[in-house]
N, CA, C and O atoms as a MOPAC input file, in Angstrom:
PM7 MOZYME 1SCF
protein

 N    -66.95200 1   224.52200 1   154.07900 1
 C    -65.96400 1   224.87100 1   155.07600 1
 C    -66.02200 1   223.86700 1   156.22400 1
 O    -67.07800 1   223.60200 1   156.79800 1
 N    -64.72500 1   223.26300 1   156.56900 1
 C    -64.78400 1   222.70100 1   157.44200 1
 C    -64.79900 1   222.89800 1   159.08300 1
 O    -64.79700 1   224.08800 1   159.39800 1
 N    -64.81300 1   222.02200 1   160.13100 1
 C    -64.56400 1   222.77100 1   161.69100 1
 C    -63.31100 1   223.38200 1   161.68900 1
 O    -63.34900 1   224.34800 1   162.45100 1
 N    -62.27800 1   223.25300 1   161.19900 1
 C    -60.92600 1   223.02200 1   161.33300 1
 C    -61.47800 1   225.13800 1   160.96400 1
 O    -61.99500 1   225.90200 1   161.78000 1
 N    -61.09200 1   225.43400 1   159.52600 1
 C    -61.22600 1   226.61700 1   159.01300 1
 C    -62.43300 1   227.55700 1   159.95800 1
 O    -62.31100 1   228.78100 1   159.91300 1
 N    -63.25600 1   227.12900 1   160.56100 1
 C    -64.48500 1   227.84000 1   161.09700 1
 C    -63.82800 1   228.36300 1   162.33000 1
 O    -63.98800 1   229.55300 1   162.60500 1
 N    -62.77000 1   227.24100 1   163.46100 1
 C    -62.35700 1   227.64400 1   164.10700 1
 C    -61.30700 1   229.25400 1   163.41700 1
 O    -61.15300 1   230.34200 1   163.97200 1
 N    -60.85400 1   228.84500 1   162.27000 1
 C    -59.64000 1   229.83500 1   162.55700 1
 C    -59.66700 1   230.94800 1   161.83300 1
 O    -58.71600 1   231.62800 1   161.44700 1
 N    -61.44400 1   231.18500 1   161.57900 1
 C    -62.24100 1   232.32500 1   160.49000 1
 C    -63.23300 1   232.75500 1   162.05300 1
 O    -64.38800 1   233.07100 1   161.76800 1
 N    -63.00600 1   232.78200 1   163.13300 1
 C    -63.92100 1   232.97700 1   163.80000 1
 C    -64.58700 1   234.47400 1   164.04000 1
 O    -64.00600 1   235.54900 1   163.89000 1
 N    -65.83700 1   234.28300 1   164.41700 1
 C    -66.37400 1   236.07600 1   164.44800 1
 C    -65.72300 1   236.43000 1   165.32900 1
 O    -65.07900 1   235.74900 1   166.12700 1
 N    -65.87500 1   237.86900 1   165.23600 1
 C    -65.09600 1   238.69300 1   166.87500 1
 C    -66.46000 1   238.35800 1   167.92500 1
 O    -67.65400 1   238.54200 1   167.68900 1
 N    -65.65900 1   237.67700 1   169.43100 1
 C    -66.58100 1   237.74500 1   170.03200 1
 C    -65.45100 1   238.16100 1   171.78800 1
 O    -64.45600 1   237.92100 1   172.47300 1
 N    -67.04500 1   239.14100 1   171.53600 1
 C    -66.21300 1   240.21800 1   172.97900 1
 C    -65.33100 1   239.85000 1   174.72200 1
 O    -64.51600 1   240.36500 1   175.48700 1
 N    -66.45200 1   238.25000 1   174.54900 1
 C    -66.51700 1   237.19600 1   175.71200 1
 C    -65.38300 1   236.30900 1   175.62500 1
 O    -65.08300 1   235.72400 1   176.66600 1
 N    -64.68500 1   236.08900 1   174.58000 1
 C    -63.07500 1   235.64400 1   174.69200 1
 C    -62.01100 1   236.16200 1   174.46400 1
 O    -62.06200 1   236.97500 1   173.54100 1
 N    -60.63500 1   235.97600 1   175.12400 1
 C    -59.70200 1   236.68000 1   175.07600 1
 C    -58.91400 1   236.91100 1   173.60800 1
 O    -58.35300 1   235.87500 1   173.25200 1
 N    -58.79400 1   237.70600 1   172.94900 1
 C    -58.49900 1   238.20400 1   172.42200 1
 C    -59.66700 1   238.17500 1   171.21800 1
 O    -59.41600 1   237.63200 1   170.14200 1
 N    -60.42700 1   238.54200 1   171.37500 1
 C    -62.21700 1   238.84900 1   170.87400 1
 C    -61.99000 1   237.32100 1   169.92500 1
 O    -62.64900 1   237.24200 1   168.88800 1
 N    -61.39400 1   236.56000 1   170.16100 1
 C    -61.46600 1   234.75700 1   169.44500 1
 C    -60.87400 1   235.10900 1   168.08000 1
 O    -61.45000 1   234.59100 1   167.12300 1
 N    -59.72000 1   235.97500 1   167.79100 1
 C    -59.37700 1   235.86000 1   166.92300 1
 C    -58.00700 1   235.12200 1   166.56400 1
 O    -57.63400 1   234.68200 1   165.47600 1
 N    -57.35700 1   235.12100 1   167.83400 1
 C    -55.97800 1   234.04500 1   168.57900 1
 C    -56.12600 1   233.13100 1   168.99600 1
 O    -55.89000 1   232.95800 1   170.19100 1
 N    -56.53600 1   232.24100 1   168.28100 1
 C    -56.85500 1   230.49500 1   168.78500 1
 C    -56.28100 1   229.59800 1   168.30500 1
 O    -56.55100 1   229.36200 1   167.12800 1
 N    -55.53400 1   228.96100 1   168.80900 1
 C    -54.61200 1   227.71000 1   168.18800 1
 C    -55.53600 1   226.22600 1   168.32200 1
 O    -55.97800 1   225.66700 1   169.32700 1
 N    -55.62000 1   225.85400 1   166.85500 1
 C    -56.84100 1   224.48100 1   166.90200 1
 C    -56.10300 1   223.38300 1   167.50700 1
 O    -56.89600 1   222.48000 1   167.76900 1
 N    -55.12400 1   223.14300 1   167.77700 1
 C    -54.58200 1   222.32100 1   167.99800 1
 C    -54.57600 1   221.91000 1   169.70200 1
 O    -54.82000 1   220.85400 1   170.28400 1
 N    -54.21600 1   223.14300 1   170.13700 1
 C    -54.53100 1   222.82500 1   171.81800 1
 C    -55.64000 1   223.61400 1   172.11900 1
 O    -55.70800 1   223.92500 1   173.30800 1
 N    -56.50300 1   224.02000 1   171.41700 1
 C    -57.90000 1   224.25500 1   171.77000 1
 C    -57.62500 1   225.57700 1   172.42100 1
 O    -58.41800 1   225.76600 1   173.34400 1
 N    -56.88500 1   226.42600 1   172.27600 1
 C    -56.67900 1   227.77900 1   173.34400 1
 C    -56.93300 1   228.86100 1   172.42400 1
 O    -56.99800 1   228.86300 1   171.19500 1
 N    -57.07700 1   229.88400 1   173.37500 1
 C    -57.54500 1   231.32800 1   172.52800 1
 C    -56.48500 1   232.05300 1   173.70600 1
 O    -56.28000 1   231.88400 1   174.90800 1
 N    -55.80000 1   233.19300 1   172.34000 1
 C    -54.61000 1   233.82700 1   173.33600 1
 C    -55.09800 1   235.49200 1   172.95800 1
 O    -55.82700 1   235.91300 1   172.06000 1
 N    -54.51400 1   236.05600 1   173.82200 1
 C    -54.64100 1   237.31200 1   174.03400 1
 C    -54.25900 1   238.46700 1   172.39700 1
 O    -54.99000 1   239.34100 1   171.93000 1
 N    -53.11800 1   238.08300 1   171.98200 1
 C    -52.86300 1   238.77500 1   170.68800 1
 C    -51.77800 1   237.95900 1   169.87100 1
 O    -51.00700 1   237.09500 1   170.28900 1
 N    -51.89400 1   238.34900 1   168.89500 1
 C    -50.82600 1   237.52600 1   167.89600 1
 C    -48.96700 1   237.50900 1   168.34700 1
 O    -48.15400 1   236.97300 1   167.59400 1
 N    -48.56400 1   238.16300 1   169.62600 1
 C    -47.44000 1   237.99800 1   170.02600 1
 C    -47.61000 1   236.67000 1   171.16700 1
 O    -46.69800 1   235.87200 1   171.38500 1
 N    -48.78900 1   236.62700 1   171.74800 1
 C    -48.70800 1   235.64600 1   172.74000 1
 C    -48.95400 1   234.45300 1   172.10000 1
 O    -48.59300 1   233.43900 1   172.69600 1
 N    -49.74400 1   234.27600 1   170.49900 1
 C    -50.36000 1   233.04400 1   170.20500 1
 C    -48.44700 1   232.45700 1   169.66300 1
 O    -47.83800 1   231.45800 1   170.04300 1
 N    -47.99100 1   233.56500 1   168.68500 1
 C    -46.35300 1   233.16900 1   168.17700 1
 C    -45.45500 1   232.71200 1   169.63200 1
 O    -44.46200 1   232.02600 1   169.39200 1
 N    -45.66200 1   232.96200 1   170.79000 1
 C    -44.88000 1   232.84000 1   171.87400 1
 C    -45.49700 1   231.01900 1   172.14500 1
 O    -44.78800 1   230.01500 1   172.21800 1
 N    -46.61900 1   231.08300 1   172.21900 1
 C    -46.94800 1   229.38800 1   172.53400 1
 C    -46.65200 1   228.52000 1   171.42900 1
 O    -46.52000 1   227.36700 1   171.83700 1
 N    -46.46400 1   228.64800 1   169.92600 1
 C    -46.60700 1   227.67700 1   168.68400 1
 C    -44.79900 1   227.82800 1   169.41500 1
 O    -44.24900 1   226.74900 1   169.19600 1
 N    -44.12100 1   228.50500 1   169.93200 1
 C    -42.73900 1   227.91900 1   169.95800 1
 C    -42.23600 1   227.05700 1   171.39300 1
 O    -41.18400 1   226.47300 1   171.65500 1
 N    -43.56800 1   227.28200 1   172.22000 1
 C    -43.44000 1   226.56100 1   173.31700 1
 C    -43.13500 1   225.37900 1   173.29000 1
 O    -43.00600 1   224.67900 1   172.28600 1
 N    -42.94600 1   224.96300 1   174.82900 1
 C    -42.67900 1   223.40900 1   175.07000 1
 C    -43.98600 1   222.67500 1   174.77500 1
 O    -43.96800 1   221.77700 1   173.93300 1
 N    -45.40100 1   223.07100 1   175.56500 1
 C    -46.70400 1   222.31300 1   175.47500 1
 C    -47.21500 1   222.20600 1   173.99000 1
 O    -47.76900 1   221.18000 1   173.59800 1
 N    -47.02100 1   223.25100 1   173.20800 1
 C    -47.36800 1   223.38200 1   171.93200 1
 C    -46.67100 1   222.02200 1   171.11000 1
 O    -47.04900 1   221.07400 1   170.42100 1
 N    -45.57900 1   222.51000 1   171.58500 1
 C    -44.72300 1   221.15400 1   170.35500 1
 C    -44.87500 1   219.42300 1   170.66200 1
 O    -44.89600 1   218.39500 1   169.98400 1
 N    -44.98800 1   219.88900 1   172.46400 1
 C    -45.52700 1   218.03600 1   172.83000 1
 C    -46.68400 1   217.68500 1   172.13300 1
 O    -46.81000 1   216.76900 1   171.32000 1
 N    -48.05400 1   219.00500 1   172.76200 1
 C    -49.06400 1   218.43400 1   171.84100 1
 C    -49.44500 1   218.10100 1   169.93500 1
 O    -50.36100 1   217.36100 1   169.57600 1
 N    -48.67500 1   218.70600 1   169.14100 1
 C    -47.71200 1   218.45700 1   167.81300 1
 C    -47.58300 1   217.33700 1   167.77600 1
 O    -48.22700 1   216.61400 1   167.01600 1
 N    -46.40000 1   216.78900 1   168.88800 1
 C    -46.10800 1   215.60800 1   168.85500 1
 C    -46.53300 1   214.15300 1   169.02900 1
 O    -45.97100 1   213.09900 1   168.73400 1
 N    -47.88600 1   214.47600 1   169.68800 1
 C    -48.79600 1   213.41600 1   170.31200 1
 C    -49.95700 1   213.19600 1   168.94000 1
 O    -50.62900 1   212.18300 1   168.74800 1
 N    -49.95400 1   214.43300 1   168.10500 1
 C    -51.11800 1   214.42500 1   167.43300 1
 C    -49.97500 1   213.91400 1   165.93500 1
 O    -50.21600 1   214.38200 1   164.82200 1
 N    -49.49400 1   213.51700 1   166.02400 1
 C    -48.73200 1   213.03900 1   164.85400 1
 C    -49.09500 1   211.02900 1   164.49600 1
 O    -49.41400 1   210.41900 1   163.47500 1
 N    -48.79100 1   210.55000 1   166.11200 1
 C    -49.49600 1   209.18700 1   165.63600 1
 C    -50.81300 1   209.30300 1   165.62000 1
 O    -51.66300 1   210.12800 1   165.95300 1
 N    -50.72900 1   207.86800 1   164.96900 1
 C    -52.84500 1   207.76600 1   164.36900 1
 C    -53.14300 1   207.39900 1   166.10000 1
 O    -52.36200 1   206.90000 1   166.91000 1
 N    -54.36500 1   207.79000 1   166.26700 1
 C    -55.53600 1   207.72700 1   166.98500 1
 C    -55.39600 1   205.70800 1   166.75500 1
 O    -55.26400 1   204.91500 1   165.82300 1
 N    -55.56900 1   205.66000 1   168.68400 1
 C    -55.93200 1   204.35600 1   168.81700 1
 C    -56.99200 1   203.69400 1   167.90300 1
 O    -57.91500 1   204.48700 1   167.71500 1
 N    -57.15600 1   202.63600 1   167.33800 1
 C    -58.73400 1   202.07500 1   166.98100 1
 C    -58.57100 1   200.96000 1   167.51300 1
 O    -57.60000 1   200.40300 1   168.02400 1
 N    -60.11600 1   200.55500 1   167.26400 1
 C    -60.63500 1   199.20800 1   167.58800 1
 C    -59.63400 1   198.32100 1   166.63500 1
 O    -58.93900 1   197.39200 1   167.04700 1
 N    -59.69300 1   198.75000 1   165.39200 1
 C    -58.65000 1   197.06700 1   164.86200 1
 C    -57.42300 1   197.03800 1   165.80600 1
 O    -57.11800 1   195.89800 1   166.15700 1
 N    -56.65000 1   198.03400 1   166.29500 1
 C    -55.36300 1   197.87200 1   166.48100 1
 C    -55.54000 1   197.06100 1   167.95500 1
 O    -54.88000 1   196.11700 1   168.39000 1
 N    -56.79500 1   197.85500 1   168.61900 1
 C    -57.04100 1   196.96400 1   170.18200 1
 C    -57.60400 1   195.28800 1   169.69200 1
 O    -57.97800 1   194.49900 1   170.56000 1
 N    -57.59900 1   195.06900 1   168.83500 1
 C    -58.25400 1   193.87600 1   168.10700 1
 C    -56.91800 1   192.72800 1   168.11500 1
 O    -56.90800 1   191.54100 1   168.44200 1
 N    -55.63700 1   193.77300 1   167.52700 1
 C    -54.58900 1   192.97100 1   167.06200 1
 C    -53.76100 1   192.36000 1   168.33600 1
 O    -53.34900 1   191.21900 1   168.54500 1
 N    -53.62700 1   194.34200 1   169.60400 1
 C    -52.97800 1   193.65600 1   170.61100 1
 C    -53.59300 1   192.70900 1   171.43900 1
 O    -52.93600 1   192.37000 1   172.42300 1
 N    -55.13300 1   191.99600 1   171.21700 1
 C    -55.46700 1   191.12200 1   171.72700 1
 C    -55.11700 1   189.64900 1   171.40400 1
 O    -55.21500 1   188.65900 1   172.13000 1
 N    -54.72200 1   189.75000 1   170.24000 1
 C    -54.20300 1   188.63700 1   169.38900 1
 C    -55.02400 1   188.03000 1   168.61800 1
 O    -54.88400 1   186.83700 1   168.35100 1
 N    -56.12500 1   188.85700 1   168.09000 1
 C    -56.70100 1   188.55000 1   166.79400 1
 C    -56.23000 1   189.17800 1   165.40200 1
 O    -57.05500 1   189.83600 1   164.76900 1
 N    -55.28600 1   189.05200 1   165.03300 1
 C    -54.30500 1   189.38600 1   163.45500 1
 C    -53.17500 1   189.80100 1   163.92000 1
 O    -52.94900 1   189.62800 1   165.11800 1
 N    -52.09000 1   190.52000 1   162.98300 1
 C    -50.71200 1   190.78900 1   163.01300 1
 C    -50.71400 1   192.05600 1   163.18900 1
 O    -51.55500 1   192.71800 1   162.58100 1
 N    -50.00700 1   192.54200 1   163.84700 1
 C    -49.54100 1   194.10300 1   164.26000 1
 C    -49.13800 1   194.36700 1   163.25400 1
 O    -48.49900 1   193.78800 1   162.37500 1
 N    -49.73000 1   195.73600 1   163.47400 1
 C    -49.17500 1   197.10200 1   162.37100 1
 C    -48.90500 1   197.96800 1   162.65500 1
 O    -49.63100 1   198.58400 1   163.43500 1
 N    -47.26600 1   198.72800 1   162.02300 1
 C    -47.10500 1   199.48300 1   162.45700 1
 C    -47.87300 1   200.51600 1   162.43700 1
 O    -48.58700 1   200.64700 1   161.44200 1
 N    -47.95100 1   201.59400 1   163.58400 1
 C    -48.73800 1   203.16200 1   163.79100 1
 C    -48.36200 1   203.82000 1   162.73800 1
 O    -47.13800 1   203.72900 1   162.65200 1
 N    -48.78600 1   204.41400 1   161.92600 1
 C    -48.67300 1   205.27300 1   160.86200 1
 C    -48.66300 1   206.99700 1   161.71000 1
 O    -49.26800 1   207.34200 1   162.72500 1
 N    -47.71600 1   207.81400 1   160.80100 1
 C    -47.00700 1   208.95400 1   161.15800 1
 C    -48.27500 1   209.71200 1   160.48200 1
 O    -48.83400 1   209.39200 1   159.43300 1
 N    -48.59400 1   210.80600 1   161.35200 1
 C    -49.12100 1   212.19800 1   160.09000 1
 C    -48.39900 1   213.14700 1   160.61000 1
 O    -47.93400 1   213.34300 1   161.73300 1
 N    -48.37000 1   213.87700 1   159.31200 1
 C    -47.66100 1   215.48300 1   159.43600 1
 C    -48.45700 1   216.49800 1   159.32900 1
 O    -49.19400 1   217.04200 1   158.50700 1
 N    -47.90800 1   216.64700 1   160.94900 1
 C    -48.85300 1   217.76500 1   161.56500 1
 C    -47.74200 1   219.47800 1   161.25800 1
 O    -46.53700 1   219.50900 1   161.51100 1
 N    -48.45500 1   220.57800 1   160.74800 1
 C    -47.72100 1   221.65200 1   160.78800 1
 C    -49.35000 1   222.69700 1   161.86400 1
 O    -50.55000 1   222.77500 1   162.12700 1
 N    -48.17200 1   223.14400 1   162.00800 1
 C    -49.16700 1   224.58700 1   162.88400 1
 C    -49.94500 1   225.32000 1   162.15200 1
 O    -49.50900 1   226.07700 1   161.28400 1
 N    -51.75400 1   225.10400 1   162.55300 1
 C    -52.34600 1   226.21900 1   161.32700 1
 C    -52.38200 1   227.57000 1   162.31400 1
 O    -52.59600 1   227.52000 1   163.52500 1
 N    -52.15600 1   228.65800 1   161.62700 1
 C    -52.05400 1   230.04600 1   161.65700 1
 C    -53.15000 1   230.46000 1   161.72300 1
 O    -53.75900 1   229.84900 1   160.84600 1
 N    -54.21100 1   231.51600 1   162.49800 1
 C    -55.25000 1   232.26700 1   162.55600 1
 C    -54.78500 1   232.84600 1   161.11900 1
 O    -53.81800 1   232.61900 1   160.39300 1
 N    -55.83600 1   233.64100 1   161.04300 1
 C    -55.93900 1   234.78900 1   159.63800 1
 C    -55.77800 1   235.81800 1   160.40300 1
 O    -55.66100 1   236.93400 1   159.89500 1
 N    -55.75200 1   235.69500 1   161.32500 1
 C    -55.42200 1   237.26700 1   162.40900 1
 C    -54.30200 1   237.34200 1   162.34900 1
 O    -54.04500 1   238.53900 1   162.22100 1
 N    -53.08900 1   236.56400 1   162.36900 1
 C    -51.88100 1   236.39500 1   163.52700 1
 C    -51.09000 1   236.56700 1   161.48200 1
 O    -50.04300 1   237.10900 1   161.12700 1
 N    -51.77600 1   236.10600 1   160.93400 1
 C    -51.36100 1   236.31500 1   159.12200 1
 C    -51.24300 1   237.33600 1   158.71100 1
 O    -50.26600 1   237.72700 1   158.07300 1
 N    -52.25600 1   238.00000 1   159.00600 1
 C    -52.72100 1   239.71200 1   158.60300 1
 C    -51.46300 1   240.66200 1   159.20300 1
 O    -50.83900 1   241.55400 1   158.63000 1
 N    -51.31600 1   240.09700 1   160.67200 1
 C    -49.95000 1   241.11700 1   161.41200 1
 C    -51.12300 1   241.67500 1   162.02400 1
 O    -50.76400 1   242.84200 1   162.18700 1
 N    -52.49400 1   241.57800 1   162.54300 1
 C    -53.56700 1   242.53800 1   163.16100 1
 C    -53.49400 1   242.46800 1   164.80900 1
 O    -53.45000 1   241.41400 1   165.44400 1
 N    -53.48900 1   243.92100 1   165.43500 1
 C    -53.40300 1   243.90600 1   166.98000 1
 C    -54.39200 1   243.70000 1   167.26700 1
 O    -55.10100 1   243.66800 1   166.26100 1
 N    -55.05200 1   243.47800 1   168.34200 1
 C    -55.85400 1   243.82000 1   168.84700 1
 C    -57.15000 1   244.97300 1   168.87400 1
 O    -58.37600 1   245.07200 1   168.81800 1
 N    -55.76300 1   245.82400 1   169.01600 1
 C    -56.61400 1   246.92300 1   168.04200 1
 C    -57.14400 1   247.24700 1   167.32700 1
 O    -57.96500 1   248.15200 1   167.47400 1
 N    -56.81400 1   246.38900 1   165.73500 1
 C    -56.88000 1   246.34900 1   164.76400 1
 C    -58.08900 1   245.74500 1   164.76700 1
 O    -59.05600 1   246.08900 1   164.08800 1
 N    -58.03200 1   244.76800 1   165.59500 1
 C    -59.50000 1   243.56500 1   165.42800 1
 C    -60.68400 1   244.07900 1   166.04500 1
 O    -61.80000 1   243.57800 1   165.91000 1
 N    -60.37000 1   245.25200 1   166.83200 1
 C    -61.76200 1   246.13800 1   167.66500 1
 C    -62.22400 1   247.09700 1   166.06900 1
 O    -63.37900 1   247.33300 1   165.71500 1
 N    -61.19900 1   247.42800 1   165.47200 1
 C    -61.48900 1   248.56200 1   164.86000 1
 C    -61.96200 1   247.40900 1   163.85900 1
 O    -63.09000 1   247.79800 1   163.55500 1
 N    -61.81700 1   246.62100 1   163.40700 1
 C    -62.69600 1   245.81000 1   162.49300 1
 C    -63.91900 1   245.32100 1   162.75700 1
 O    -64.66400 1   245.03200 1   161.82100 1
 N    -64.30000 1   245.15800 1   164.04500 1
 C    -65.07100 1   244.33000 1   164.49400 1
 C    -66.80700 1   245.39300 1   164.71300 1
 O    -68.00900 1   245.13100 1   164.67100 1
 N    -65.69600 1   246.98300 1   165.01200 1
 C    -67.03600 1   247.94100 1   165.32300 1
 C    -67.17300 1   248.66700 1   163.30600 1
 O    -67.93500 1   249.58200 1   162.99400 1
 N    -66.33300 1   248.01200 1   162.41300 1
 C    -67.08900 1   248.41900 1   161.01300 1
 C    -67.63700 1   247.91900 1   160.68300 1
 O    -68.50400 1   248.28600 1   159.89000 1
 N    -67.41200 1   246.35100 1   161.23100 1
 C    -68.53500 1   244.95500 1   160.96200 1
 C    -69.76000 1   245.37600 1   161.62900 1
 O    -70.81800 1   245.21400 1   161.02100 1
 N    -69.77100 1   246.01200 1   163.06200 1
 C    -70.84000 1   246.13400 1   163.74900 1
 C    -72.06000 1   247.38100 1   163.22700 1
 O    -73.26600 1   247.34400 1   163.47000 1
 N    -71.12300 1   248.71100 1   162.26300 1
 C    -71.86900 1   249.77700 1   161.83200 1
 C    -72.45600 1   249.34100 1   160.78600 1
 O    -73.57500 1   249.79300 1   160.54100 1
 N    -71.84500 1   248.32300 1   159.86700 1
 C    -72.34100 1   248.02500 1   158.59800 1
 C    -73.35800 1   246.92400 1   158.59700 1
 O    -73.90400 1   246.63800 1   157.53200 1
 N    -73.64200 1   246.32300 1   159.62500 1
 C    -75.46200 1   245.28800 1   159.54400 1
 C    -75.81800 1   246.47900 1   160.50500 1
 O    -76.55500 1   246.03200 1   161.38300 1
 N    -75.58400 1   247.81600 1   160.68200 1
 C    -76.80400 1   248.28500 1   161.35300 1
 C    -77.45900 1   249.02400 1   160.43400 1
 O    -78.53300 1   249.55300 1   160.71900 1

């Protein structure tokens, strides 16, 4: 399993807003419930940051080229789509995620 999936399999934890089950990997945020996380993936900040994470990441060759050691290349595109919690998938409130979280909690006791 990678970071990517770990973020968006996360345990319930009581100390973030929405016990960390509403977290968008992309802008690093944790939202209150699966209506507020669907309200930001249609936002303005959501889609800029989308949009920024679509070209490649500066590198050293490319700072290499605009120095004028080889020929420019064009930036290559990735396609970025929005990953979805498994919370916000399920359709689970809040509620839902307490009442899961205290069967998780009865069952290692």
């Amino acid at each position: 399993e990678g970071k990517v999936e770990t973020l968006l399999k996360q345990d319930v934890d009581f100390d973030k807003p929405g016990l960390a089950q509403f977290y968008c990997v992309h802008c690093a945020k944790h939202f209150i419930d699966g209506e507020a996380f669907k309200t930001h993936v249609k936002g303005k900040p959501h889609k800029r940051r989308m949009h920024a994470l679509k070209t490649e990441p500066y590198t050293v060759e490319e700072s290499l080229r605009a120095a004028g050691m080889g020929s420019w290349v064009q930036p290559k595109k990735r396609k970025m789509e929005t990953l979805v919690p498994d919370a916000v998938n399920k359709g689970e409130s809040l509620a839902d995620v307490k009442k899961r979280a205290k069967l998780d909690s009865e069952e290692t006791k």
